[in-house]
C-alpha positions as CSV (number, residue, x, y, z in Angstrom):
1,X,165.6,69.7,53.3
2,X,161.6,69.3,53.3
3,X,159.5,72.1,55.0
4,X,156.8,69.6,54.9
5,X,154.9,69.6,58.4
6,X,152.1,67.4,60.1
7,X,149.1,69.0,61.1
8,X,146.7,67.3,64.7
9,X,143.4,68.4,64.8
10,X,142.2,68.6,68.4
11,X,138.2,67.8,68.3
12,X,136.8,65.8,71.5
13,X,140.3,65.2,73.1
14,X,141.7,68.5,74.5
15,X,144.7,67.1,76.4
16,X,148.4,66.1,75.5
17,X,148.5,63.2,77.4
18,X,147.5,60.1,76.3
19,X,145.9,61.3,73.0
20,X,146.5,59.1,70.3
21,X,146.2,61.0,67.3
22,X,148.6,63.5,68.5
23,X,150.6,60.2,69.4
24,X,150.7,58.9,66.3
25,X,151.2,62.3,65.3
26,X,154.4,63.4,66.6
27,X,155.9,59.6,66.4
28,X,156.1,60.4,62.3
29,X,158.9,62.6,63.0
30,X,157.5,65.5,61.1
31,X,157.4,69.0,63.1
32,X,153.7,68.6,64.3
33,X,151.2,72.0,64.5
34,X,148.2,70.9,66.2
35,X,145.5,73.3,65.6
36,X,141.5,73.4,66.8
37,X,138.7,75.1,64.7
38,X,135.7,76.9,66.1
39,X,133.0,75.5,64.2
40,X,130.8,77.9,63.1
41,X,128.1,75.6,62.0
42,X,127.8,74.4,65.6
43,X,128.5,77.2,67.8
44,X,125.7,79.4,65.8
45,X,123.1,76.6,67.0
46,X,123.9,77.4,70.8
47,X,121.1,80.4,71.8
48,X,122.7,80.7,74.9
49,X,125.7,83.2,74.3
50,X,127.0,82.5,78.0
51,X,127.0,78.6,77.4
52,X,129.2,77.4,79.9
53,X,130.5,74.3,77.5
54,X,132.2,77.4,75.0
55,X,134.0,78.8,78.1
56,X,135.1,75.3,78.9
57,X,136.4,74.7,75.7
58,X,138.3,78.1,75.5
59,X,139.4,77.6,78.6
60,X,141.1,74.0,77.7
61,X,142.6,75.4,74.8
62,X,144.6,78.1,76.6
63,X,145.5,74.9,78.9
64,X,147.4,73.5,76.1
65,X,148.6,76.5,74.9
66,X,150.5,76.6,78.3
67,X,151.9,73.5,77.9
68,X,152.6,73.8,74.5
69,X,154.6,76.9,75.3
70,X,157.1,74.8,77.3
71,X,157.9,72.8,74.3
72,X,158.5,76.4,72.0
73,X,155.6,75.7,70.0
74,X,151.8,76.8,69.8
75,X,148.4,76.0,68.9
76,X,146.6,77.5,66.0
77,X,143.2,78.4,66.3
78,X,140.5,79.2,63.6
79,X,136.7,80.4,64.0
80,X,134.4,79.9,61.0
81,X,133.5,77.1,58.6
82,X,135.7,74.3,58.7
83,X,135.8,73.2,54.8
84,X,137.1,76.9,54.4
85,X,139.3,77.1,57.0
86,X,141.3,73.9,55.7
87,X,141.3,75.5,52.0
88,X,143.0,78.1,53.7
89,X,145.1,76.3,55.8
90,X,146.5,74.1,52.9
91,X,147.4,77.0,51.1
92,X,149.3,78.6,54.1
93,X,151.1,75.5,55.2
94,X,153.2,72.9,53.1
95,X,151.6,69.9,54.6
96,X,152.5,66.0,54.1
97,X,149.4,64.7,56.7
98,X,146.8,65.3,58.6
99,X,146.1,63.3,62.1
100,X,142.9,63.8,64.3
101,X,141.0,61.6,66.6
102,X,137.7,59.8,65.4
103,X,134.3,61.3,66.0
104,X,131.0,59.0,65.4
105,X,128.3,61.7,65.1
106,X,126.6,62.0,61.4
107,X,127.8,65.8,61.2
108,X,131.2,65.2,62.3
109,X,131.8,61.9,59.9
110,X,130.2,63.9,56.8
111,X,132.9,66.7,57.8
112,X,135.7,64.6,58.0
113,X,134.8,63.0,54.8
114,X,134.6,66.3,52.8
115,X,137.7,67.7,54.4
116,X,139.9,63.9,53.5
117,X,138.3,64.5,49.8
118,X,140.0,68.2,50.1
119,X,143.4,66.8,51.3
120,X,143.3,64.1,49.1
121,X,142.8,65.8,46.3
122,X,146.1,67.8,47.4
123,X,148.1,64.6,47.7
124,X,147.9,65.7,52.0
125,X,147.4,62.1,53.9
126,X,144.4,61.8,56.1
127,X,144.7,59.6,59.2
128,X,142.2,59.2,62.1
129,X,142.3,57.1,65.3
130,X,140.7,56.0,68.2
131,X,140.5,57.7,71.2
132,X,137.4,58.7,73.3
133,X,136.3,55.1,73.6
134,X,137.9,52.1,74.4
135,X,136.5,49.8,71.7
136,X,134.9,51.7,68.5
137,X,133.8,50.7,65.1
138,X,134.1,46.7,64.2
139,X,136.4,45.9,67.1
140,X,133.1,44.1,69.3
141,X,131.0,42.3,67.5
142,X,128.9,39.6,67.1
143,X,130.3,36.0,65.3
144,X,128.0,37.0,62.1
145,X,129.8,39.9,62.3
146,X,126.6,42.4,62.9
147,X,127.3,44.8,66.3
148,X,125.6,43.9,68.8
149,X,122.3,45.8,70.2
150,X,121.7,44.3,73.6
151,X,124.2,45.6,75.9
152,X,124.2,42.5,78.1
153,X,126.2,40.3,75.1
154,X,127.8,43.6,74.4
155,X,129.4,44.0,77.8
156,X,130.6,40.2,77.9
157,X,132.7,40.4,74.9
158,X,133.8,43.9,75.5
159,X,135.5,42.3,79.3
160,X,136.8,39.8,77.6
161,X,138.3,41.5,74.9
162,X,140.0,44.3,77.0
163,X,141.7,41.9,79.2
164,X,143.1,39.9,76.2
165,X,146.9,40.6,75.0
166,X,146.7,42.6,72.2
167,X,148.8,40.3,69.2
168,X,151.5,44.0,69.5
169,X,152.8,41.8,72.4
170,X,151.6,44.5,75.4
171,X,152.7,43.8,78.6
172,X,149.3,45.1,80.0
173,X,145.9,44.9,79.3
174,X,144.5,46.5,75.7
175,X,142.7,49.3,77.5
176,X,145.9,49.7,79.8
177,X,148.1,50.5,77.1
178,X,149.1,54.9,77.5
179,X,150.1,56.6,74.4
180,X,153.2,58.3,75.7
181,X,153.4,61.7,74.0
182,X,156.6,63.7,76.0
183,X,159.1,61.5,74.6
184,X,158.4,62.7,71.3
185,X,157.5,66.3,72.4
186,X,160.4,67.5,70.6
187,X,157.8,67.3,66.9
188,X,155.7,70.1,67.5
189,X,156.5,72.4,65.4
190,X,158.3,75.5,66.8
191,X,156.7,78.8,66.3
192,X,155.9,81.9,68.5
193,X,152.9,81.9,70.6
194,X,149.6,82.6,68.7
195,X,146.3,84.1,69.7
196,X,143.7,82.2,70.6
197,X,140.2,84.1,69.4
198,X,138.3,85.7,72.2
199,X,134.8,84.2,72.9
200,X,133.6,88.0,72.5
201,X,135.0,88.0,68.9
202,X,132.9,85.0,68.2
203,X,129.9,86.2,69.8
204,X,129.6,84.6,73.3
205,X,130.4,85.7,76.7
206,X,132.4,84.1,79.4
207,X,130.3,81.9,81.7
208,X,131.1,81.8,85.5
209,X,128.9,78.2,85.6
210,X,130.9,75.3,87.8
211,X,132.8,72.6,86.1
212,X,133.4,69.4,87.9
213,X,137.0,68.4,88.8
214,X,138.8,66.1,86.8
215,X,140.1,64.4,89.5
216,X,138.0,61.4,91.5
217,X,138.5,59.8,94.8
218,X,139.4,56.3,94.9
219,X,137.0,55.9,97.8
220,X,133.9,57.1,95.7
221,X,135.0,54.9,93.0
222,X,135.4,52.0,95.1
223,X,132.2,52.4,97.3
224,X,130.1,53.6,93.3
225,X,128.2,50.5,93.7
226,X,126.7,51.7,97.1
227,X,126.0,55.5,96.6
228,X,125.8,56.1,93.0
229,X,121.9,55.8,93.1
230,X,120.9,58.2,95.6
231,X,121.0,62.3,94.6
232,X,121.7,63.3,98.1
233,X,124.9,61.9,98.2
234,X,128.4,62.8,96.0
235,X,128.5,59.5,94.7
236,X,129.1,60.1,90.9
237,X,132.5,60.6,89.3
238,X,130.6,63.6,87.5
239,X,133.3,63.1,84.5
240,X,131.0,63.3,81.5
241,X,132.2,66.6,80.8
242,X,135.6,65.7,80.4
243,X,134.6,62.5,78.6
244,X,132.6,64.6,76.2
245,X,135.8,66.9,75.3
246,X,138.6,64.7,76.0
247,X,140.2,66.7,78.9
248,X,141.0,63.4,80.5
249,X,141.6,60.1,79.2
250,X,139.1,57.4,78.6
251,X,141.8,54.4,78.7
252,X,143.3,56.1,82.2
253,X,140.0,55.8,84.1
254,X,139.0,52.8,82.8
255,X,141.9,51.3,84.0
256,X,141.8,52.8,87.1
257,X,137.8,51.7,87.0
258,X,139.2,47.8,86.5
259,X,140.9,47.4,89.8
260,X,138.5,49.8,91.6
261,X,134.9,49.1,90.6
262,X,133.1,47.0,87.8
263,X,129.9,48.7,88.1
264,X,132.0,52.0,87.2
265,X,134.1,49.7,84.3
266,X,130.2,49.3,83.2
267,X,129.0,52.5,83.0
268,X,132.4,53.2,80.4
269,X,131.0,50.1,78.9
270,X,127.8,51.9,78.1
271,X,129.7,54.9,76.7
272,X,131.3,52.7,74.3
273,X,127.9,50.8,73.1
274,X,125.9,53.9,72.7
275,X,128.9,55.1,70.5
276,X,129.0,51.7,68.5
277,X,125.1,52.4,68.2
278,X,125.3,55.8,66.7
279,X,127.7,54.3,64.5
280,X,126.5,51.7,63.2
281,X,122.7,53.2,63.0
282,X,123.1,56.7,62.5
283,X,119.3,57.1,62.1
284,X,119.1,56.8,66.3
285,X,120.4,60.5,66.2
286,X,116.7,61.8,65.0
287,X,114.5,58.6,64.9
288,X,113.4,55.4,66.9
289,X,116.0,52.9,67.6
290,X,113.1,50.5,66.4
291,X,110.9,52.0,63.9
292,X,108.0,50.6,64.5
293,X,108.1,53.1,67.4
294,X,107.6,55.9,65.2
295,X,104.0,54.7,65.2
296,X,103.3,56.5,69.0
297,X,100.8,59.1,69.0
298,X,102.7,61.4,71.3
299,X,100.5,64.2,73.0
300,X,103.1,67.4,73.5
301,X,101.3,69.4,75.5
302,X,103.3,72.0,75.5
303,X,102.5,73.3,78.8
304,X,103.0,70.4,80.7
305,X,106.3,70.6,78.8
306,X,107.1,73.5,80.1
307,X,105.8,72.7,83.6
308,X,108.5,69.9,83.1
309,X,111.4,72.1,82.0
310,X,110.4,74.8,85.1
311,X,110.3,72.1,88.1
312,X,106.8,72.5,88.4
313,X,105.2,69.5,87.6
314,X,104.1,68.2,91.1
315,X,106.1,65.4,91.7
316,X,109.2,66.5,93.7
317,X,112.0,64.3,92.7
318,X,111.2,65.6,89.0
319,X,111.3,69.4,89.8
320,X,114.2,68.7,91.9
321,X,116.2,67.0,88.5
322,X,115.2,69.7,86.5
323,X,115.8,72.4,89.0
324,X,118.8,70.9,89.2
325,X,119.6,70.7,85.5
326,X,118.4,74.5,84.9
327,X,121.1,75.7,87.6
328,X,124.2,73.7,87.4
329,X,124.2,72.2,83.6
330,X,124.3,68.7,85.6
331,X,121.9,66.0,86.7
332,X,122.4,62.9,88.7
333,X,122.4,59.8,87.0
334,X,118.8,58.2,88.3
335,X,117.1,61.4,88.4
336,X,117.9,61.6,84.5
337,X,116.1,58.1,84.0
338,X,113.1,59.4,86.3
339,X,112.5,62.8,84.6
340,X,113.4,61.2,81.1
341,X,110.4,58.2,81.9
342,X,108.2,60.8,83.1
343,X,108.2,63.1,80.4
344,X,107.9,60.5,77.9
345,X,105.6,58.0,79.5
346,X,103.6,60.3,82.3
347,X,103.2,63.3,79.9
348,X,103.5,61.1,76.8
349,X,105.4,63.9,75.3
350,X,108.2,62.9,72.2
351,X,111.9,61.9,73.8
352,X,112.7,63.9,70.9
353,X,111.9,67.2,72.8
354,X,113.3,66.1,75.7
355,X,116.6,64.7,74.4
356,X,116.8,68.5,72.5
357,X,116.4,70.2,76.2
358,X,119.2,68.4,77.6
359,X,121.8,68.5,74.5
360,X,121.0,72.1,75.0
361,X,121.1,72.3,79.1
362,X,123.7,69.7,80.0
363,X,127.3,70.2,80.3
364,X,128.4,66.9,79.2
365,X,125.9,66.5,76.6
366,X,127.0,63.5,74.0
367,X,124.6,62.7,71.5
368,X,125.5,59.3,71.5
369,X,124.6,58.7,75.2
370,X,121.8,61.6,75.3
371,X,120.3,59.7,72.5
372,X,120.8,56.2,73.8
373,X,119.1,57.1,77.2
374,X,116.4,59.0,76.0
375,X,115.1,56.3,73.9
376,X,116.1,53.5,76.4
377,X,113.3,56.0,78.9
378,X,111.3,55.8,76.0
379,X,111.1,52.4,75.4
380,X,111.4,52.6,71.5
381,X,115.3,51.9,71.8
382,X,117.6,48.7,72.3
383,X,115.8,47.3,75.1
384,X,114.2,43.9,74.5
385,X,110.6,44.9,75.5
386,X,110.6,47.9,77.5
387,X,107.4,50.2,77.0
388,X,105.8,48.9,79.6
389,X,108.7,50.0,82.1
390,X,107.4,53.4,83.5
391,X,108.6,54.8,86.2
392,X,106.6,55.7,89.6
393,X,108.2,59.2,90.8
394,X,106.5,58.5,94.3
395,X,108.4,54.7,94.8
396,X,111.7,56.2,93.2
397,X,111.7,59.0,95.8
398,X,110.7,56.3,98.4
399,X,114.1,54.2,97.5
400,X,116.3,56.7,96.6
401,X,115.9,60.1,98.4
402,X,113.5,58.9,101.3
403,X,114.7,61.9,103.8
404,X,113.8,64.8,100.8
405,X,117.7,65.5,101.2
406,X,117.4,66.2,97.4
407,X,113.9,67.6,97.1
408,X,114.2,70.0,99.4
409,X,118.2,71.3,98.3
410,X,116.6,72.3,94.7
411,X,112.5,72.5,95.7
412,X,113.0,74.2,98.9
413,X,108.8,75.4,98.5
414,X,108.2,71.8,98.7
415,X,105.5,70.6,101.0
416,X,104.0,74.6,101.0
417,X,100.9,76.3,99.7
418,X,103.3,77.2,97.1
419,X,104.0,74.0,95.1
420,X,102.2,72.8,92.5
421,X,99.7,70.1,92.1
422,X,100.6,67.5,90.3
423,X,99.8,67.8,86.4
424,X,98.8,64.4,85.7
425,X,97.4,61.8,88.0
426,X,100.4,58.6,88.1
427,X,97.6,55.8,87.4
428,X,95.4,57.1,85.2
429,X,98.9,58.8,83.2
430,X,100.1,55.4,83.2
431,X,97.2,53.7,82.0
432,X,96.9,56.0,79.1
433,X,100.9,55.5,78.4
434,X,100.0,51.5,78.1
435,X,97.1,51.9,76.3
436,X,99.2,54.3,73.8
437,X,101.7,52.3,72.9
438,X,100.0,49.2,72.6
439,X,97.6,50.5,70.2
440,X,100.8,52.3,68.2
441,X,102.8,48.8,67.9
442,X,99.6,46.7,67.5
443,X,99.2,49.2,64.0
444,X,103.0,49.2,63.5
């Protein structure tokens, strides 16, 4: 009888349910240990030890653990470098394959390729799936088979391709089909309950910082279109956390998002095509979308970027974003286009610095999407012709928080002898932005 077992390695999908490496997983029939790694090589990079997104992961982890103990088995968790870690694991356990779920990020690819070349040379099987998007790789593309990189065209053929039936002969749409996992719960492998490492044994400390519910209201999903514009209102699902780590499911909400609201279907849509981005031009993680972009003489002042970071730039629906940003780990959707446009056009400081402050700030940070927007603010990304789209802060407050609902819940000095001036004059700052980038892409 073979002691042979399969190992799933939990990444960006912390959850049981619906998961389909873990499906595909515990279908093989061999007794399954799923196991999660610390990574060392990103958790040194975090200089906040009290960073709320390490508490949230810890805190998922014993989640599964829980469940995990009703099915006699347990989750194995490592801290340290992951390459090691899976020497050492291969050497502890006899194992026939390795299942995980896909991750698109350079780091994360490169990792998974040196730990298949590891397994592989082993004779230990390496499989990877999809699961925290809907569509990933070469599933949408265009008839010349290039992706796409206009989001418009994108969007059209990701509708139509999710309400096709898939040739498996699926009763249900292709994003409606569920992975069910409990009816082949009896796989895990059986084993006592391990220990999970303490976050003080890997150096950070618990955070006490908020985490959105995964639950939403089919009433704010319904009435998105209406509300999700204006700060002052709960009108956003405030799920990018749980996209980010895979505490809920991607194919549940989107099919929820079908029946409920297409403007909500469409921002899942922009998930997905920010993701197909990074994938297919992994150079948008640390330069211009559009190279000719690179030719932009930024300024970075630095203290106008830190008057940015503080809330203290003089134009209130800014402070109030990064107020808000500073205090919670979260931003509302709009505000995040207005700060992002002012820092890069207003200030005509690099979207590089800003896309590093929020990566480092945000709780649902996703390089794919932090990337995507940041250069879509900027102008140098997959927009058509965009640099000349600059926001003005005084019109966006005008439309979207006209009462000061906002303003005055995270600048409550506002409208006092003790906020600031504004830093840059709006006409003259956007004359210079103009000016700026026409000069960069008529050198390009």
């Amino acid at each position: 009888m073979s002691n042979k077992i399969s190992i799933f390695w939990f990444r960006r999908d912390l959850r049981l349910e619906d998961n389909a490496g873990l499906y595909h997983a515990l279908k093989a029939g061999a007794p399954v240990l799923p196991i999660f790694i610390f990574d060392r090589k990103i958790l040194d990079k975090l200089s906040d030890k009290a960073d709320a997104r390490v508490t949230y992961i810890h805190n998922a982890l014993d989640h599964i653990q829980k469940e995990l103990k009703g099915f006699k088995s347990s989750l194995l968790v490592r801290y340290g470098d992951p390459i090691e870690i899976w020497k050492d694991l291969i050497k502890e356990f006899d194992v026939d394959t390795v299942y995980t779920n896909r991750d698109y990020e350079s780091y994360a690819k490169n990792r998974d390729h040196e730990v298949q070349q590891i397994l592989s040379a082993n004779q230990i099987g390496f499989k990877s799936f999809k699961d925290h998007v809907i569509f990933d790789q070469d599933e949408v593309l265009k008839k010349d088979g290039l992706p796409y990189t206009v989001f418009t065209p994108y969007s059209k053929i990701w509708k139509a391709k999710a309400i096709s039936k898939s040739p498996g002969g699926m009763e249900s749409s292709y994003f409606f089909k569920a992975y069910p996992t409990l009816k082949y719960a009896s796989n895990f492998a059986k084993s006592k309950q391990l220990v999970i490492p303490s976050l003080d044994s890997m150096g950070f400390e618990k955070s006490d910082q908020k985490i959105p519910s995964t639950t939403v209201s089919q009433g704010l999903i319904k009435n998105y279109e209406e509300t999700r514009n204006f700060p002052a209102i709960d009108g956003t699902s405030k799920l990018g956390i749980h996209f980010r780590f895979g505490t809920v499911s991607i194919r549940e909400k989107a099919r929820k998002a079908s029946v409920l609201s297409s403007v909500f279907l469409s921002e899942l849509i922009w998930r997905d095509f920010y993701s197909n981005i990074l994938n297919h031009f992994p150079h948008v993680e640390e330069a211009p979308f559009r190279a000719k972009y690179e030719a932009v003489e930024w300024v970075n002042n630095e203290t106008h970027f830190e008057a940015w970071k503080q809330g203290r730039t003089g134009y209130p629906i800014v402070d109030a974003g990064m107020r808000e940003i500073m205090h919670t780990g979260h931003m509302h959707n709009r505000v995040r286009m207005v700060v992002a446009s002012f820092l890069t056009k207003h200030l005509l400081i690099d979207w590089r610095w800003g896309e590093a402050y929020f990566a480092e700030k945000l709780l649902d940070f996703d390089l794919a999407s932090n990337s995507g927007g940041w250069q879509w603010a900027a102008g140098c990304g997959t927009d058509a012709a965009p640099y000349f789209r600059i926001f003005n802060p005084y019109s966006q407050q005008q439309k979207f928080d006209k009462d000061f609902k906002y303003i005055k819940h995270w600048v409550p000095e506002y409208g006092t002898d003790a906020y600031p001036e504004p830093i840059v004059d709006h006409k003259e700052a956007r004359e210079k932005c103009l000016k700026t980038y026409k000069d960069a892409l008529a050198n390009a």
